[in-house]
C-alpha positions as CSV (number, residue, x, y, z in Angstrom):
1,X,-45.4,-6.2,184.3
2,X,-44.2,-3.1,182.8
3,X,-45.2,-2.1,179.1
4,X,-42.7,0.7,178.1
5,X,-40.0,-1.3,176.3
6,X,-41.1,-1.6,172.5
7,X,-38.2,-4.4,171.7
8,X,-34.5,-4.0,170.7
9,X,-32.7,-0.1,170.7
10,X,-29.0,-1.3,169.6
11,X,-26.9,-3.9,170.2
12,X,-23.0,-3.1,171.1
13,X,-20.2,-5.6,170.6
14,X,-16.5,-4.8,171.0
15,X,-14.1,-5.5,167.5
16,X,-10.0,-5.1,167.4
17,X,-9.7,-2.7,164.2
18,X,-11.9,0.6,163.7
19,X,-11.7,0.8,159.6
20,X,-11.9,-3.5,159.2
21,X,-15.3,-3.2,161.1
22,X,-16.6,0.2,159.4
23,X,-15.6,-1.7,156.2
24,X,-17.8,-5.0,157.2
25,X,-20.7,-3.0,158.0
26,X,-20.9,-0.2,155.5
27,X,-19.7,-2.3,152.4
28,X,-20.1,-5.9,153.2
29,X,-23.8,-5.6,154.8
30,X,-24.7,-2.6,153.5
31,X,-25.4,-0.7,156.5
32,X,-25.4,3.3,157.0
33,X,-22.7,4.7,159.5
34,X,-24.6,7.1,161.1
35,X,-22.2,8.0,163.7
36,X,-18.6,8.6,164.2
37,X,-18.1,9.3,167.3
38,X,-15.5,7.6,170.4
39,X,-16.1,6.0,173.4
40,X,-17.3,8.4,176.6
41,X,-15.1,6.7,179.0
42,X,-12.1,6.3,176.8
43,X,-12.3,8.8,174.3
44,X,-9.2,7.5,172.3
45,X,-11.4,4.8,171.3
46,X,-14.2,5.2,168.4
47,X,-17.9,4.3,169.3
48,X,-18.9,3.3,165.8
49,X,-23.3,3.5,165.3
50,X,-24.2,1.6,161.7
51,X,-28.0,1.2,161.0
52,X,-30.9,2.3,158.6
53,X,-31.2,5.7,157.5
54,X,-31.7,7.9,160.5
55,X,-30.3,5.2,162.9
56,X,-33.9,4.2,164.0
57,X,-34.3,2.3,167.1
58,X,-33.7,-1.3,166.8
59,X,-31.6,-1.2,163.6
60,X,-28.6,0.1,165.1
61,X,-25.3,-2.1,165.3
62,X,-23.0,-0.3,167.2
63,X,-18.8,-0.9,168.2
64,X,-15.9,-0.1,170.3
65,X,-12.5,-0.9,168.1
66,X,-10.4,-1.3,170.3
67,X,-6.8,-1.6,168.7
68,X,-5.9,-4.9,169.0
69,X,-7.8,-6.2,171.0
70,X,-7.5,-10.2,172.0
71,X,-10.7,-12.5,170.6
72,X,-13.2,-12.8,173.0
73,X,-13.8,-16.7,173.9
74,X,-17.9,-18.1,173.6
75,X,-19.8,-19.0,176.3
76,X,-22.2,-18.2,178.9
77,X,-23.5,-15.0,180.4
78,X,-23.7,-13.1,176.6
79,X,-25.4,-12.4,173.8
80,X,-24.2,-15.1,171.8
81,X,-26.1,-14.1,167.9
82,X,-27.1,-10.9,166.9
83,X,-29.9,-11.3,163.8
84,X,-31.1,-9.3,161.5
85,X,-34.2,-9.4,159.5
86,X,-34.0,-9.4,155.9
87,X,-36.6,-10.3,153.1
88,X,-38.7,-13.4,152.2
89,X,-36.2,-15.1,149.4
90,X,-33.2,-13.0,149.9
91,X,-31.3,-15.9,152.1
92,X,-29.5,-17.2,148.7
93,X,-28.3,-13.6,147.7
94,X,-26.7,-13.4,151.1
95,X,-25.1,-16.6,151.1
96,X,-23.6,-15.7,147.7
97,X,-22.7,-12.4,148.5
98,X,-21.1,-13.6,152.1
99,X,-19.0,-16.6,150.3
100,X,-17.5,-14.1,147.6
101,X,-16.0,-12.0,150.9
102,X,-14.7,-15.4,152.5
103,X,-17.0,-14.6,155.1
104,X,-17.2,-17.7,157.6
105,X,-19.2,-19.9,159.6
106,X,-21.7,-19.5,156.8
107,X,-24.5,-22.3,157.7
108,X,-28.6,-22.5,156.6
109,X,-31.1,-23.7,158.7
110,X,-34.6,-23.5,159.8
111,X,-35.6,-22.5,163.3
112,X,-38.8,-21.7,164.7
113,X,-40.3,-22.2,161.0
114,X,-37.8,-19.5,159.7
115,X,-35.0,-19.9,157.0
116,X,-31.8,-18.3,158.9
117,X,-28.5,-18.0,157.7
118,X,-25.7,-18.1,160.3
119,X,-22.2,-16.3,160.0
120,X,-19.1,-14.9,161.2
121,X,-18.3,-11.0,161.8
122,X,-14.7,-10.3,161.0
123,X,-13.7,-10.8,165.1
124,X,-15.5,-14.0,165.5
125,X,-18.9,-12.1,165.8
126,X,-21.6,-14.3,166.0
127,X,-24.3,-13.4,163.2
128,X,-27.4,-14.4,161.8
129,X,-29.8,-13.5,158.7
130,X,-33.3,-14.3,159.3
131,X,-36.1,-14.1,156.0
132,X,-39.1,-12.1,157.7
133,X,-42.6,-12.0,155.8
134,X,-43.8,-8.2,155.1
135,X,-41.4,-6.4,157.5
136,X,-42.0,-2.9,156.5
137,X,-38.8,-1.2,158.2
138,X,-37.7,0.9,154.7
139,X,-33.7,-0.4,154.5
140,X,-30.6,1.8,153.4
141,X,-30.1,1.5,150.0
142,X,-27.0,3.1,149.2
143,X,-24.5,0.8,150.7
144,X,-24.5,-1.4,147.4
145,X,-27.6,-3.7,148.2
146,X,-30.7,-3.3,146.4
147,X,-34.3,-3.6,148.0
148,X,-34.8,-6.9,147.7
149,X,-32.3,-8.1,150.1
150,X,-31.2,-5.0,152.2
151,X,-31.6,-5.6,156.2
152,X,-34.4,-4.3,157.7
153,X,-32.4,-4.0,161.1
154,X,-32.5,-6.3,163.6
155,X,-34.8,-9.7,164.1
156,X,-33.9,-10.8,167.7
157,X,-30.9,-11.6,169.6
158,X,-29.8,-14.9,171.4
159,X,-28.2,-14.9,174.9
160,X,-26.2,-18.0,176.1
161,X,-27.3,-18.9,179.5
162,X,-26.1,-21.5,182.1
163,X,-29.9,-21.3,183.0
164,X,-32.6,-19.3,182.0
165,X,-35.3,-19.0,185.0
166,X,-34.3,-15.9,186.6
167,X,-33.4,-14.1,182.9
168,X,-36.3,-15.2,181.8
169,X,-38.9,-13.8,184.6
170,X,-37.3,-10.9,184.1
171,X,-37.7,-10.3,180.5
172,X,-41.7,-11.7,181.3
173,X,-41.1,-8.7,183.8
174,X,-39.8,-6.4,181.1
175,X,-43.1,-6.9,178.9
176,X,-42.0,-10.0,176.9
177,X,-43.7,-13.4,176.4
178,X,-42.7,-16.5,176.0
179,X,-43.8,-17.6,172.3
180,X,-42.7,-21.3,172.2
181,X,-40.2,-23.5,172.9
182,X,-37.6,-25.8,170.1
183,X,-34.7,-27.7,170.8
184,X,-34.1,-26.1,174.7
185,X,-34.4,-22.5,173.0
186,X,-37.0,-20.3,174.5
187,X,-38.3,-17.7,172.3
188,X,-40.0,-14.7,173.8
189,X,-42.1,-11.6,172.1
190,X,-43.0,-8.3,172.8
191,X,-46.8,-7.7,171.3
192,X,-47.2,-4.6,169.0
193,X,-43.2,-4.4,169.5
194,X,-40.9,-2.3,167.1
195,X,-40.1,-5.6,164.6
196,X,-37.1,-6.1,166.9
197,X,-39.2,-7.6,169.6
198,X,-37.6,-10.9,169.8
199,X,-35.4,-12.6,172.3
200,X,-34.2,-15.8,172.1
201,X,-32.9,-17.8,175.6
202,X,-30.4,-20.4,174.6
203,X,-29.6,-22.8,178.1
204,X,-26.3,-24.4,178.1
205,X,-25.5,-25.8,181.3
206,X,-22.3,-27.0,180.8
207,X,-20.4,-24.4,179.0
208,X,-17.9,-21.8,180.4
209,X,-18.5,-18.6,181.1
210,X,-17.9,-16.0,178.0
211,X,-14.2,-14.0,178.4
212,X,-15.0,-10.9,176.7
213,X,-12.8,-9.9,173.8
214,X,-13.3,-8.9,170.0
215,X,-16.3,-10.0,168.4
216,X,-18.1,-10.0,172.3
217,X,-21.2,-8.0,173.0
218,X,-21.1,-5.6,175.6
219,X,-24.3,-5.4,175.6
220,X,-27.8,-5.1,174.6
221,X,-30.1,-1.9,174.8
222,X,-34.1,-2.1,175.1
223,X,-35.8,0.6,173.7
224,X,-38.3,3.0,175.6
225,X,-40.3,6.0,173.4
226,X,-38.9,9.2,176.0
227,X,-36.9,9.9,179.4
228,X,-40.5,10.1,181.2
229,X,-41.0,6.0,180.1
230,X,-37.3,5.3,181.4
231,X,-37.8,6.7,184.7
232,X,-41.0,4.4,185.1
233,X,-38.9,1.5,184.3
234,X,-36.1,2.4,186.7
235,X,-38.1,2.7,189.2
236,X,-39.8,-0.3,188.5
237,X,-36.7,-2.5,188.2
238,X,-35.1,-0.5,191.2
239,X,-38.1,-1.8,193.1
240,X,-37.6,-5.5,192.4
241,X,-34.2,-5.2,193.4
242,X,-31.9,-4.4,190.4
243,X,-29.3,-2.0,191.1
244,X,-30.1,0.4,187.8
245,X,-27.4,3.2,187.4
246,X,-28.6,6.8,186.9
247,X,-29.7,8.1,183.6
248,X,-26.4,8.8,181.6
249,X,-26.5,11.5,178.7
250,X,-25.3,9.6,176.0
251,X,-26.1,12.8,173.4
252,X,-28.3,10.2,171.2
253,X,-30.5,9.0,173.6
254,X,-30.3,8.7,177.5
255,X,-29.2,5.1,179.1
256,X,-29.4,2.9,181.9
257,X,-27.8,0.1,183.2
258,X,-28.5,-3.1,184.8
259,X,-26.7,-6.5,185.3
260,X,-29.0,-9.3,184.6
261,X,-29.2,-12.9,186.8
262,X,-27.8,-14.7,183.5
263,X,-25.0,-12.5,183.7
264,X,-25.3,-9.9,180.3
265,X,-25.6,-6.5,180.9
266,X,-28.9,-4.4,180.1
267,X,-29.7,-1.1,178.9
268,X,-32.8,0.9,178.4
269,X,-32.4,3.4,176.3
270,X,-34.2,6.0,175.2
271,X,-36.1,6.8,171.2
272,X,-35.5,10.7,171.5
273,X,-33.8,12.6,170.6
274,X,-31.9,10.7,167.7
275,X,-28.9,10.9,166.0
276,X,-30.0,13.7,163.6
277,X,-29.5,16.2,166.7
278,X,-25.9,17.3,165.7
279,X,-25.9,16.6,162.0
280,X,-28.4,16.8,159.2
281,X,-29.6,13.6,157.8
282,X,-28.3,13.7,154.6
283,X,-25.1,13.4,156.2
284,X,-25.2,11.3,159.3
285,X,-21.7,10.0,160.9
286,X,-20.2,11.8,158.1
287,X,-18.0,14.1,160.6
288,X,-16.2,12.9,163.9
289,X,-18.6,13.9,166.7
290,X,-17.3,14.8,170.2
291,X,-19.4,14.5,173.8
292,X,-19.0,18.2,175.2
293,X,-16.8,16.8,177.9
294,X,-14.2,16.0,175.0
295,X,-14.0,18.5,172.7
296,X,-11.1,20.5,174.1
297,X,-9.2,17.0,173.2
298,X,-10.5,17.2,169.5
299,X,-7.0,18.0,168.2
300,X,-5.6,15.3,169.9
301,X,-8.3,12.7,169.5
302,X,-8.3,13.4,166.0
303,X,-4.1,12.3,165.9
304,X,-4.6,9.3,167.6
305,X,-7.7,7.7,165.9
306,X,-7.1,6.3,162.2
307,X,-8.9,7.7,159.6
308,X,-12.2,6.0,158.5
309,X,-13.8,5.7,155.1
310,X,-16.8,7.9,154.7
C-alpha cells in the first residue's frame, strides 16, 4: 500500500463559457482565481485555477471553457459531485445566498452524519456544500463572503460507478480506507490526509455511461508532497499494471495519468512548486500566463480568448 498521496490536489471539469464560470466561482462562491492561464494541448482554450489564497493543494477548482460546448449527460465512469467543506452552521447562509442567484438543484440532507447542501454549477455541474467541525484551512476572504461561511476547499468527491470493486482496491492501494458504508455509498479516508482526504464510491449498476460535455469532470488529481514521491507512485502503479503516462510539466506542479477500472481518469500531481512561481501572491491569476511552448502565440492567443474580469 503506498503512503505518498495526502488526499485531493484539484479537481478539473470542462464548462461552455470562460467569463460565466470565472463569474460563478469568483463572485457566486467566493473563490480566488489564481490562474489565468489556457489549456496546454489547445492553447486557444483557457485553463481557469480558482481556490484559496495561494491555490493550496486540495482547494483548487480548476476549468476548460470551451466555447459552446454541448452539456455533458450523467452517468457512470465520473466524478459525479465535487464538495466542498464549509463551516459548522453556515449551510443556511448558503442556501440563501445560492436561491438569491437562481442557483439550482438546491437540496439539504444528511449523509454520513453531515448536513450537505446539494447544487447545480452554471453547466449542470454537480455540487455539494458539506458543514465540517474545526477545519482549519484559512479561506479567501475577499470574494464577498465573510469567515463564517467561506469554503475551506474541498471535502471529498463522489465518483458514479457501474461497480466499485476494482476502483475501490485501488484507492485501498492508493493509501485510502474504507470508513463505512450508507445507502450503497462507500466512503473511504486517507489518515493524517490534507482535509481533502475523502472519496466517496457511489455503485449504480444500471445507469449509462457518462458522455462528457459542460459541467463533466475531466478529472481528478491526488496530491503527492514533491516529484521524488510521484516517481514512487509511478512505479508503484506501473507495477500493478496501470499504464501511468510520463511526468508532464504542467509549470504548477508535475502530473500523471492513469485510467482507472471504473472508468475516470487519475492524476497525481505534485505540491511544489505552486502557483506563486510566475506571479507574486498578492496578485495571483491576475495576468494571462503562457506555457513556454506558447508564448510566441501570445498576441494571437490574447485576440482569440474573451476578456475575463479580474
Amino acid at each position: 500500500m503506498l503512503n505518498q498521496i495526502k488526499g485531493l490536489h484539484h479537481v478539473t471539469s470542462m464548462a461552455a463559457n470562460a467569463q460565466t464560470n470565472n463569474q460563478f466561482f469568483t463572485s457566486a462562491l467566493g473563490l480566488r482565481r489564481v490562474k489565468k492561464t489556457v489549456n496546454f494541448d489547445s492553447p486557444d482554450v483557457y485553463h481557469l485555477y480558482y481556490g484559496d489564497e495561494t491555490g493550496a493543494p486540495g482547494t483548487i477548482m480548476t476549468y476548460f471553457p470551451f466555447p459552446k460546448m454541448a452539456q455533458g449527460r450523467p452517468g457512470t465512469g465520473e466524478v459525479g459531485t465535487t464538495v466542498f467543506s464549509i463551516p459548522e452552521g453556515s449551510i443556511g447562509f448558503w442556501s440563501d445566498h445560492l436561491a438569491k442567484l437562481n442557483a439550482t438543484g438546491l437540496k439539504t440532507e444528511e449523509t454520513f452524519g453531515e448536513k450537505r447542501l446539494n447544487f447545480a454549477g452554471p453547466d449542470g455541474d454537480g455540487f455539494a456544500f458539506v458543514e465540517v467541525k474545526d477545519d482549519n484551512r484559512l479561506p479567501w476572504t475577499h470574494g464577498g463572503i465573510g469567515d463564517d461561511h467561506a469554503i475551506r476547499g474541498f471535502h471529498s468527491v463522489a465518483m458514479r460507478l457501474r461497480d466499485d470493486g476494482a476502483t475501490s482496491e485501488l484507492l485501498k492501494f492508493m493509501g485510502y480506507e474504507v470508513q463505512e458504508e450508507r445507502d450503497g455509498v462507500k466512503r473511504l479516508t486517507i489518515p493524517g490526509g490534507n482535509g481533502a482526504h475523502l472519496i466517496d464510491l457511489e455503485t449504480m449498476p444500471n445507469i449509462s455511461r457518462a458522455l462528457p460535455g459542460a459541467g463533466s469532470v475531466h478529472h481528478v488529481a491526488f496530491a503527492v508532497e514533491n516529484r521524488e514521491k510521484q516517481l514512487e507512485v509511478r512505479k508503484a502503479l506501473m507495477d500493478t499494471g496501470y499504464q501511468v503516462t510520463p511526468v508532464i510539466d504542467r509549470d504548477y506542479f508535475w502530473a500523471i495519468y492513469f485510467r482507472t477500472p471504473g472508468g475516470v481518469l487519475f492524476e497525481i500531481a505534485t505540491n511544489e512548486p505552486g502557483f506563486n512561481r510566475d506571479e507574486d501572491t498578492a496578485h495571483l491569476g491576475e495576468a494571462l500566463k503562457l506555457p513556454t511552448q506558447h508564448e510566441h502565440l501570445r498576441s494571437l492567443i490574447e485576440q482569440h480568448l474573451e476578456p475575463l474580469e479580474a
